[in-house]
C-alpha positions in Angstrom: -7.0 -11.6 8.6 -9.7 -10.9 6.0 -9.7 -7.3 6.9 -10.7 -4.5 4.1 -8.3 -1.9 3.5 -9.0 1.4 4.1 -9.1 2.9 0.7 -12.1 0.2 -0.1 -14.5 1.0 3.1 -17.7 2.7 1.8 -19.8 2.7 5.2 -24.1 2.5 4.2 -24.6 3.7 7.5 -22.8 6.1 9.9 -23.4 6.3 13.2 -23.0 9.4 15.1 -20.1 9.4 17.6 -20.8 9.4 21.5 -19.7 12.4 22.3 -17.6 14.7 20.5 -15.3 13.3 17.3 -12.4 12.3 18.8 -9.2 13.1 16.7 -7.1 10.2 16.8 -3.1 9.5 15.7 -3.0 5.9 15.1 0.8 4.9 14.8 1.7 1.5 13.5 4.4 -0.6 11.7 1.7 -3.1 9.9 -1.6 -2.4 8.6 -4.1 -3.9 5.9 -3.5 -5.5 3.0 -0.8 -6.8 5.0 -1.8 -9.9 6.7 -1.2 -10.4 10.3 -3.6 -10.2 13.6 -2.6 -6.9 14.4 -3.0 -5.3 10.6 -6.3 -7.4 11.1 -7.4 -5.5 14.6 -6.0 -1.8 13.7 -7.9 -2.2 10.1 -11.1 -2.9 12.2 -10.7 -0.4 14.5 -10.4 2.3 11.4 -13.3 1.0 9.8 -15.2 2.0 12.9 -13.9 4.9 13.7 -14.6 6.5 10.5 -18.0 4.9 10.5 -18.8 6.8 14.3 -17.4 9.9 12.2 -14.2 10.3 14.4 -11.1 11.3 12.5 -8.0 9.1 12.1 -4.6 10.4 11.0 -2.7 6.9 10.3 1.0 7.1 10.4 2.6 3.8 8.9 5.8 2.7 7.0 5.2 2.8 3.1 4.4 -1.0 2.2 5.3 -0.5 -1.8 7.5 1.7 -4.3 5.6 4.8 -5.3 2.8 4.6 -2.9 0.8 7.7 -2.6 -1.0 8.5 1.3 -4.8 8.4 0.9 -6.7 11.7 2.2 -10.2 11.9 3.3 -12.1 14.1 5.5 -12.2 11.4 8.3 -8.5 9.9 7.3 -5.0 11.1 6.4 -2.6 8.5 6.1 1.2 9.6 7.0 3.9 7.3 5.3 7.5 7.1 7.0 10.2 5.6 5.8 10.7 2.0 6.6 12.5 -1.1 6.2 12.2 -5.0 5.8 11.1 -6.9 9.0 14.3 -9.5 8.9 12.6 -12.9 8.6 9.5 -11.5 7.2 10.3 -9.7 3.8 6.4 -9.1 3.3 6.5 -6.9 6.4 8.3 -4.0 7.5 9.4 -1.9 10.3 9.4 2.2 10.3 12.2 4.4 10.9 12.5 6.8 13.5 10.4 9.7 12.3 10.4 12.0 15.1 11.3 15.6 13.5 8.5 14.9 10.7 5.8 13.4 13.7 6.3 16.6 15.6 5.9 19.1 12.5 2.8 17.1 11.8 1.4 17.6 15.2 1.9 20.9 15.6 0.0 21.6 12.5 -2.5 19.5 13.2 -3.0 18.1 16.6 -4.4 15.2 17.4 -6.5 14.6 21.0 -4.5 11.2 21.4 -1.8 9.1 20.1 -2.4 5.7 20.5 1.0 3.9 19.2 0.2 0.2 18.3 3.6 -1.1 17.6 7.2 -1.1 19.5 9.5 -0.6 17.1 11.5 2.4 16.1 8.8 4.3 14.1 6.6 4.2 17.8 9.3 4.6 19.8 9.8 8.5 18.1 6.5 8.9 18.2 5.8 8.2 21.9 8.8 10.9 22.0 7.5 13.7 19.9 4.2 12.9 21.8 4.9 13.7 25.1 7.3 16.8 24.0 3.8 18.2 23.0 2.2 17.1 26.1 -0.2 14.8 24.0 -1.5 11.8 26.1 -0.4 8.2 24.8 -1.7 4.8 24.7 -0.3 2.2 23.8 -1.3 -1.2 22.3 0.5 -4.8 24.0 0.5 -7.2 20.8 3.6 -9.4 20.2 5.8 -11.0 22.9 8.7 -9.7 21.1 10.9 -11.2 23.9 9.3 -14.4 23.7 10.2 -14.7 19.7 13.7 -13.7 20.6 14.9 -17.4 21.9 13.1 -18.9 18.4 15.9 -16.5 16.4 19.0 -17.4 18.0 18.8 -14.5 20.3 17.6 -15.5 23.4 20.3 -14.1 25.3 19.1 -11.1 24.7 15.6 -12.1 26.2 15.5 -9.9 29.4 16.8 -7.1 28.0 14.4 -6.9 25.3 11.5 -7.4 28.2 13.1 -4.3 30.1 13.2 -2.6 26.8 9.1 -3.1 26.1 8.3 -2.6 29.8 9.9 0.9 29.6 7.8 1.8 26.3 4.8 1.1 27.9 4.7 2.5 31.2 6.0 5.6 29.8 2.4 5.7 28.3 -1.0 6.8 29.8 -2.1 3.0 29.6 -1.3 0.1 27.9 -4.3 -2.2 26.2 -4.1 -6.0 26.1 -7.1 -7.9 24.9 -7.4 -10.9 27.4 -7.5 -10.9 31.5 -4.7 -13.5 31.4 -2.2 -11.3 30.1 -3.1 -8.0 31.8 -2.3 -9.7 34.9 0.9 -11.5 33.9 2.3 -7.9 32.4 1.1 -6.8 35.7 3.4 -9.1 37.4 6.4 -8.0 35.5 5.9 -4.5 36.4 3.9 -3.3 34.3 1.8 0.2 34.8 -1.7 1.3 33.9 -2.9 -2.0 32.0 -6.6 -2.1 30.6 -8.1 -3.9 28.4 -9.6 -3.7 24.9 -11.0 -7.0 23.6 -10.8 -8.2 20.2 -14.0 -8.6 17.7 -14.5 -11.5 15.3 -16.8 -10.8 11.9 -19.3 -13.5 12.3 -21.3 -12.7 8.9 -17.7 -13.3 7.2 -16.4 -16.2 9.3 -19.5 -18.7 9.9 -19.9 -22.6 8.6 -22.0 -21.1 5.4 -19.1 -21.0 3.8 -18.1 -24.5 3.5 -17.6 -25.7 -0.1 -17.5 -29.2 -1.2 -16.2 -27.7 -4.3 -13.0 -27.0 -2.5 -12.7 -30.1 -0.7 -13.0 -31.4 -3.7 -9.8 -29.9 -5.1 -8.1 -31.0 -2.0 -8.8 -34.6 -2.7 -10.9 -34.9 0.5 -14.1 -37.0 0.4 -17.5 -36.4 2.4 -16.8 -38.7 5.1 -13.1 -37.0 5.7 -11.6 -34.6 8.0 -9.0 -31.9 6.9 -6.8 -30.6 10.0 -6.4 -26.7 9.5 -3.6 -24.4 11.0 -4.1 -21.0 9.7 -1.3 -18.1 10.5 2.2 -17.5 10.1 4.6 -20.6 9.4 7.4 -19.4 11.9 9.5 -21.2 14.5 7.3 -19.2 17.4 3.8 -20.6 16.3 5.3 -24.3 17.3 4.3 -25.4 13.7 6.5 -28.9 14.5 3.6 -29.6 16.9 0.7 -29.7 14.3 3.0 -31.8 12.5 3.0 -34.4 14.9 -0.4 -34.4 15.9 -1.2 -34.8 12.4 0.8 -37.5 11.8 -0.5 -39.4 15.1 -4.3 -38.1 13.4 -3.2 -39.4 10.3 -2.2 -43.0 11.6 -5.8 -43.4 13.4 -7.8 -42.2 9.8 -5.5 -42.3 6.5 -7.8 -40.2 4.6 -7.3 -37.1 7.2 -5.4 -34.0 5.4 -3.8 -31.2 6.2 -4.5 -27.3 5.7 -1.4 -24.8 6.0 -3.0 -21.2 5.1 -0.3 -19.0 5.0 3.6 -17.8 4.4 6.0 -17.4 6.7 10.2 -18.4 6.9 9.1 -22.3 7.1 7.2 -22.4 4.2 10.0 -23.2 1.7 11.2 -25.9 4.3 7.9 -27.5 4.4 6.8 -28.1 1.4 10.2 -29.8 1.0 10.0 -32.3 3.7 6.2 -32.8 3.8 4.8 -32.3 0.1 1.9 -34.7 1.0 0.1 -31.3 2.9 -2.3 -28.8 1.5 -0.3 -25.5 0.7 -3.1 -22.7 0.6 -0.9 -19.7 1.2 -2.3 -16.0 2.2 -6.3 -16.2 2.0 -8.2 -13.2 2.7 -11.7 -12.1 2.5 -14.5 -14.8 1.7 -11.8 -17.1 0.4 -10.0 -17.3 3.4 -13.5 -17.9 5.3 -14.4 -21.0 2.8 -10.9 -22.3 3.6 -12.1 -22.2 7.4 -15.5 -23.4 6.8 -14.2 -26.4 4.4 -12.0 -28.1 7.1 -13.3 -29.9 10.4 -10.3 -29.7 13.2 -8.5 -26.7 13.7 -5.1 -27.0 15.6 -3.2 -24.0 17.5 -0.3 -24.8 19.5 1.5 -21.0 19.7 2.9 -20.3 23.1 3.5 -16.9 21.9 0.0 -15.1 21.4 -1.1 -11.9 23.1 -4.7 -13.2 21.5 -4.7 -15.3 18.4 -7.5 -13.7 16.2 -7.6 -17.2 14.3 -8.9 -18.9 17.4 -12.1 -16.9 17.3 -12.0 -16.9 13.6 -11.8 -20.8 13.6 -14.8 -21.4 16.1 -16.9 -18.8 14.3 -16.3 -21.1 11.3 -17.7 -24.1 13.1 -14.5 -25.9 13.7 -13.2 -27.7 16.6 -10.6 -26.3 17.8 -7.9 -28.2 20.2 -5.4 -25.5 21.4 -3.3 -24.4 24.6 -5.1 -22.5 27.1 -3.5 -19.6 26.3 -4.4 -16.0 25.2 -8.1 -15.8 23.5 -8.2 -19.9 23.6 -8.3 -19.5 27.3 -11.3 -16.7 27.1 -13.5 -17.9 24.3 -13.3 -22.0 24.7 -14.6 -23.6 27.8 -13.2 -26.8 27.7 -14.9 -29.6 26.7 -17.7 -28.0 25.7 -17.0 -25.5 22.6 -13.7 -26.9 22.3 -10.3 -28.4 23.7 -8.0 -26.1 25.4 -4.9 -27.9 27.7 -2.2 -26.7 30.0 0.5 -25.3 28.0 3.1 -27.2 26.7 1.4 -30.3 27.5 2.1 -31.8 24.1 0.6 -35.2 24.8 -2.7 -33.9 26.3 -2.3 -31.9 23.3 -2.3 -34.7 20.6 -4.8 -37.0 22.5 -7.2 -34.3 22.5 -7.3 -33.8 18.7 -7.4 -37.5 18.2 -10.8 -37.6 20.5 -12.5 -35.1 18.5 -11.3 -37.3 15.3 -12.8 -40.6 16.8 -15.6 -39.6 18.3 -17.5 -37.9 15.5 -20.6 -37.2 17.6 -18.4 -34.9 19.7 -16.4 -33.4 17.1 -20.3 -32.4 16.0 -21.3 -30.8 19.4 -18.2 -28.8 19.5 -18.6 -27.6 16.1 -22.1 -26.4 17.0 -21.1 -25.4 20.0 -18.5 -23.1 19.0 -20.6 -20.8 16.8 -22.8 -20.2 19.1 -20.4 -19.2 21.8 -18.9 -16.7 19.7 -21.6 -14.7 18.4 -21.4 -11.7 21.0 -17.8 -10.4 20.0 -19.1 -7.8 17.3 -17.1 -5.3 16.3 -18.9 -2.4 17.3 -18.8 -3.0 20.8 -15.0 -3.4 20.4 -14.6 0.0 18.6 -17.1 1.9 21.4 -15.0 0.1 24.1 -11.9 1.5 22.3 -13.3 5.2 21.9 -14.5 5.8 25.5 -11.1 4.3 26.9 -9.2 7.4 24.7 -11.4 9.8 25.3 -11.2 9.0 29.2 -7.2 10.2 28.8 -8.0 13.4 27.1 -8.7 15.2 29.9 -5.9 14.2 32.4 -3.4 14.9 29.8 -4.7 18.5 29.0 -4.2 19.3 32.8 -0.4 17.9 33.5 2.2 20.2 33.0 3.7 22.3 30.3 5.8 19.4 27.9 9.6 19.5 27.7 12.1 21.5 25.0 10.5 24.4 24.8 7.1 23.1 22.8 4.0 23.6 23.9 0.4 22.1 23.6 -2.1 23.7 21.8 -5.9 23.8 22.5 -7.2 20.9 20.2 -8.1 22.2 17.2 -11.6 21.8 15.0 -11.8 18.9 12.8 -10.9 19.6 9.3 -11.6 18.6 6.3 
C-alpha cells in the first residue's frame, strides 16, 4: 500500500548499479495503482531498480479500457490480455501469453525473468522462458491453497498445493520474505528457497502523521482509542475476529472505535450488520499513513500471510499491534516488548492481549514507542540490493546449461537499449 506508480517516479538521485545493469523481465498479474501487498512490493522494487539504472521490462494484464504501455529508456511495460480476479472485480488475472512472451524475448532478451505471480499469465511465461534457456525466479506470495477452503473449494486444497509446488521448483529459486515460511515450503518439498525481505517507508509511515483533525471527523476524543485493521475485507483475513475483539474492547471502554481501511467482498456485508464502524475504504499515499498514525491499536488476525506489509506499516506508525505470530508479525515484533504476537489461532490469548494494551495505557505507550524504533532498519534500498545480487547470481549458471527445448535458442544478452 501507498506505493507510487511507475509513470510518476522522478528519482533526484541515481545510484550507479553494482555491477553491470542487469536487464530484468518482471512478470506479474497485479501492480500499482492497484492496492494489495504484492502491487505494493513489485512497485518498490521498480522504483529501485530504475533508480540503480538497471532496466525493467514489466509484463502485466491491462488494468483499464484503452490503456496505453509506458516506454522509457530504463522501463517498457508489456500489457497482456486479462481477466477479472472472481471475488475481486478491482483485480485481475492475465491470460496465457506465451506466443507473444517468446516473440518479445527473442527480440529483446532479458538476463532474467523473475515471475511474481502464479496464475496463467506466469505460468506461460515460466514456459517461453525456459524454451529460450532464460533462467527464472520466482516470487512465493499468496497461499493460494490456503484461500481455497475460505471459497468453498477446499476440496481442491492439495491439488492446488501440488499445482504451486510444481511452478516453483521448476524455477532457478523461489524467494519468500520471512525464515518461517522458507522452511515450512521447505517441508512440503519445496526446491531452491531464498529469501528476499520486505522494506517498509519509514519517512511515509511514522507517528508524524497523526491528525486530531481526523479523529475529529471520526467522532473520537483525545482520551480515546480507535482499533485499526487495514487490508483486504475477505473471508481469509479472519475479519470476524477483529470483530469480536472489538466488541470485548468495546465493553471494557465505550468510547473505543473502529477503523476498516479498505474494500474487499465483505464490505457491502459489513456496513450492513455493523454501521456503528469507521468505513475509510482504499487509502494510499500520506492519507493512508495519517489513517495509521491517527489510530492507537492495530489488530491482525490473518492466518494466511506469506508477510503482511501492514504489520510493518502499522508499527512504523507507532501503533500497537496485537497479531498472530505469523509471517512478518513473527520477524519484526518481539513479544511483549514492541508488540503482542500469540500462537496462532489462539483467539482468546488473542482478545486478552488487545484488551491489556487498552487498560494499561502506560504499556500501550511503551509499545507504541517501541515499535518505531524497532523498525527503522528495513529501508528499501537494502531490499532492492538484496534483490539485484540474488538475480544476478543465476545469470551465470543459466548461460552454461544446455541448449533450451523446440528448436530455440539463447542468444548472447544483448546491450541495453534505449
Amino acid at each position: 500500500m501507498g506505493a507510487m506508480k511507475t509513470e510518476e517516479f522522478h528519482p533526484l538521485i541515481a545510484r550507479r548499479p553494482r555491477g553491470t545493469p542487469l536487464k530484468l523481465a518482471l512478470v506479474t498479474e497485479t501492480y500499482p495503482p492497484e492496492v494489495n501487498g504484492v502491487a505494493m512490493t513489485l512497485g518498490r522494487l521498480v522504483e529501485g531498480l530504475r533508480l540503480r539504472g538497471h532496466r525493467v521490462q514489466l509484463i502485466r494484464p491491462v488494468q483499464s479500457l484503452g490503456e496505453s504501455p509506458i516506454r522509457h529508456r530504463e522501463f517498457h511495460e508489456h500489457l497482456v490480455a486479462g481477466l477479472p480476479m472472481p471475488g475481486y472485480p478491482g483485480l485481475r488475472f492475465g491470460l496465457p501469453a506465451g506466443t507473444s512472451l517468446r516473440r518479445l524475448w527473442r527480440e529483446d532478451r532479458p538476463d532474467i525473468v523473475h515471475i511474481a505471480t502464479q496464475g496463467p499469465l506466469g505460468w506461460s511465461a515460466a514456459k517461453a522462458a525456459r524454451r529460450l534457456g532464460l533462467p527464472v525466479s520466482t516470487s512465493y506470495h499468496t497461499h493460494f491453497d490456503a484461500y481455497s477452503g475460505h471459497y468453498g473449494l477446499g476440496w481442491l486444497q492439495g491439488a492446488i498445493a501440488a499445482h504451486l509446488r510444481r511452478f516453483h521448483n521448476a524455477a532457478d529459486t523461489t524467494l519468500v520474505p520471512t525464515r518461517e515460511l522458507a522452511a515450512r515450503l521447505a517441508e512440503q518439498g519445496y526446491r531452491n528457497v531464498g529469501l528476499m525481505a520486505r522494506g517498509v517507508d519509514t519517512q511515509l509511515f511514522n507517528p508524524a502523521h497523526r491528525s486530531r483533525e481526523l479523529r475529529t471527523q471520526w467522532g473520537v476524543g483525545p482520551r480515546a482509542h480507535v482499533v485499526a485493521y487495514v487490508g483486504r475485507l475477505a473471508a481469509e483475513k479472519n475479519i470476524d475476529l477483529v470483530l469480536r475483539t472489538f466488541d470485548t474492547l468495546h465493553q471494557t471502554r465505550p468510547q473505543t472505535r473502529l477503523l476498516l481501511v479498505g474494500d474487499g467482498p465483505l464490505l457491502a456485508r459489513l456496513k450492513t450488520d455493523h454501521p456503528q464502524h469507521i468505513y475509510a475504504g482504499v487509502r494510499r499515499g500520506e492519507d493512508l499513513a495519517r489513517h495509521y498514525a491517527s489510530a492507537d491499536l492495530f489488530l491482525f488476525p490473518s492466518l494466511t500471510e506469506t508477510y503482511g506489509n501492514v504489520v510493518a506499516e502499522a508499527l512504523a506508525s507507532g501503533l500497537g499491534v496485537v497479531s498472530y505470530a505469523r509471517a512478518a508479525a513473527a520477524e519484526l515484533i518481539e513479544d511483549g516488548h514492541n508488540g503482542f504476537i500469540v500462537p496462532p489461532r489462539d483467539e482468546v490469548g488473542f482478545i486478552q492481549s488487545a484488551t491489556d494494551l487498552l487498560i494499561h495505557p502506560t504499556l500501550l505507550t511503551r509499545f507504541r514507542l517501541r515499535a518505531v524504533a524497532s523498525i527503522s532498519s528495513l529501508a528499501w534500498d537494502r531490499v532492492t540490493d538484496q534483490f539485484v545480487d540474488t538475480l544476478r547470481s543465476l545469470v551465470p549458471a543459466a548461460q552454461a546449461r544446455s541448449c533450451p527445448i523446440s528448436g530455440d535458442r539463447p542468444r548472447p544478452a544483448s546491450p541495453m537499449i534505449s
